[in-house]
N, C-alpha and C positions, 0 to 999 in steps of 0.2 A: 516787352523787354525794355529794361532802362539803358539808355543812354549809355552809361557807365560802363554795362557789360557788352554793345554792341562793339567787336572790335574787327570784323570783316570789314576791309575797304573794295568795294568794285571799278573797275577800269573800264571803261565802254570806246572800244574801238568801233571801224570801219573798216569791210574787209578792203582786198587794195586790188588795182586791174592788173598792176603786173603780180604772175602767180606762177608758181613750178609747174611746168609742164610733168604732169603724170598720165597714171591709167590706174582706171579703177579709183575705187575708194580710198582716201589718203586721209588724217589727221588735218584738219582745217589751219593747226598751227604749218602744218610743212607745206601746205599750199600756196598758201599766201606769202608773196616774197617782197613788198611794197616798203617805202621808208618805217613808218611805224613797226611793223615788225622787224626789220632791221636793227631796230633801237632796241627793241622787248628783248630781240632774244641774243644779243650781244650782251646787257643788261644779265639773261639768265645765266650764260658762259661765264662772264666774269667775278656775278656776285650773286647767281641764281636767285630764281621771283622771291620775292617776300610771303611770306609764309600765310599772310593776313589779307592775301590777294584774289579775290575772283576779277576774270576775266571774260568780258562779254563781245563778242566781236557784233556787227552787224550787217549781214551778207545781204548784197541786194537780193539776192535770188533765195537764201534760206532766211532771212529774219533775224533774229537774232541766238547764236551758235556759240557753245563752247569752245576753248581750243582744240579741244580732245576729240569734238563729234568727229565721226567719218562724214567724209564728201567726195564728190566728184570735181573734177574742171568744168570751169562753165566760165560762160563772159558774156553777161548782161547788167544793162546798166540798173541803178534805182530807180523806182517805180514809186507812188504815193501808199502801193500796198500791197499786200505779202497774199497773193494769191483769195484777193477780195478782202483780206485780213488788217488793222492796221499793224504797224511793225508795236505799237507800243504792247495790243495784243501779247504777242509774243515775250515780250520783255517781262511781264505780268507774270508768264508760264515761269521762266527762270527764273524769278527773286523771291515766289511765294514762301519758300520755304526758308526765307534769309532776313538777315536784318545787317543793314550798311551802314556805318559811323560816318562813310566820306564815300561820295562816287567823283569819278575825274572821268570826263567825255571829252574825249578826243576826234571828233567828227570834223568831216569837211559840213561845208554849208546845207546842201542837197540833204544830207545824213541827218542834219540838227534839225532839220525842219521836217524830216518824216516825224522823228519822237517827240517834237515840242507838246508840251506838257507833263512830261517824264516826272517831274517832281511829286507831282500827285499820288506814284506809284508807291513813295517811302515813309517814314516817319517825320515828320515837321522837322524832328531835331539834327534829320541829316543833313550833313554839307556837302552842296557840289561845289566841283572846280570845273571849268568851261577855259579848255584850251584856246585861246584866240589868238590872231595875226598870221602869217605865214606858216609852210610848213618844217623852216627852219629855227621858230619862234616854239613854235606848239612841242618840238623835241625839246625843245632847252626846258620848260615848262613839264612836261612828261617826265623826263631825268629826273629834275627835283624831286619831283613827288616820287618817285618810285625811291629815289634815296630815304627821303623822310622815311617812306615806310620802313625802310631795311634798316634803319635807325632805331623802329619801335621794338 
């Protein structure tokens, strides 16, 4: 695929520790109640996601998960690996059938260092953006980009 026509952008979150208390199986977006999502889905409310948008969360305990999959509660920390797996593994499963103009990783540090090497998974011509500085820096950073997008 050229360049030109790739026009999917991907967002690679972390899931977050504080999470809605439910039962049973819930949408991985309504679980997770952490600043970042915070941001996402206030973002969705006022100007709903960008249409050009996937979204990757990365769960210490599932890998990495759409917003959509079902999940349970759970509260364990990250691990170097996803049930003997690495996490990049998994991320491999989700993009195979995709192709991303721009990915934006929003990870804390622990997170960035399970995936390091991530770039290897895309096409040369993709651009990432790597959120960095605090996590009131990384929202300002986040914002823009999800405007840019909703500008395309």
């Amino acid at each position: 695929m050229k360049k030109e026509k790739a026009e999917r952008n991907l967002l690679i979150i972390s899931c977050s520790k504080r999470k809605n208390k439910v039962k049973g199986k819930v949408r991985a977006w309504d679980l997770y109640d952490g600043v970042i999502f915070r941001v996402l889905k206030r973002f969705e409310r006022e100007q709903g996601l960008p249409k050009n948008l996937n979204i990757l969360i990365l769960s210490a305990k599932y890998g990495f998960i759409k917003p959509s999959e079902l999940i349970e509660y759970y509260d364990c920390r990250l691990n170097s690996t996803l049930n003997g797996k690495s996490f990049l593994s998994s991320l491999k499963e989700h993009i195979k059938n995709n192709t991303f103009a721009n990915v934006f990783v929003c990870l804390g540090k622990d997170y960035l260092k399970s995936i390091a090497g991530l770039e290897a998974f895309f096409p040369t011509w993709t651009k990432f953006l790597y959120a960095n500085g605090g996590i009131g820096l990384k929202m300002f950073h986040l914002k823009n980009w999800m405007n840019h997008l909703a500008k395309l």
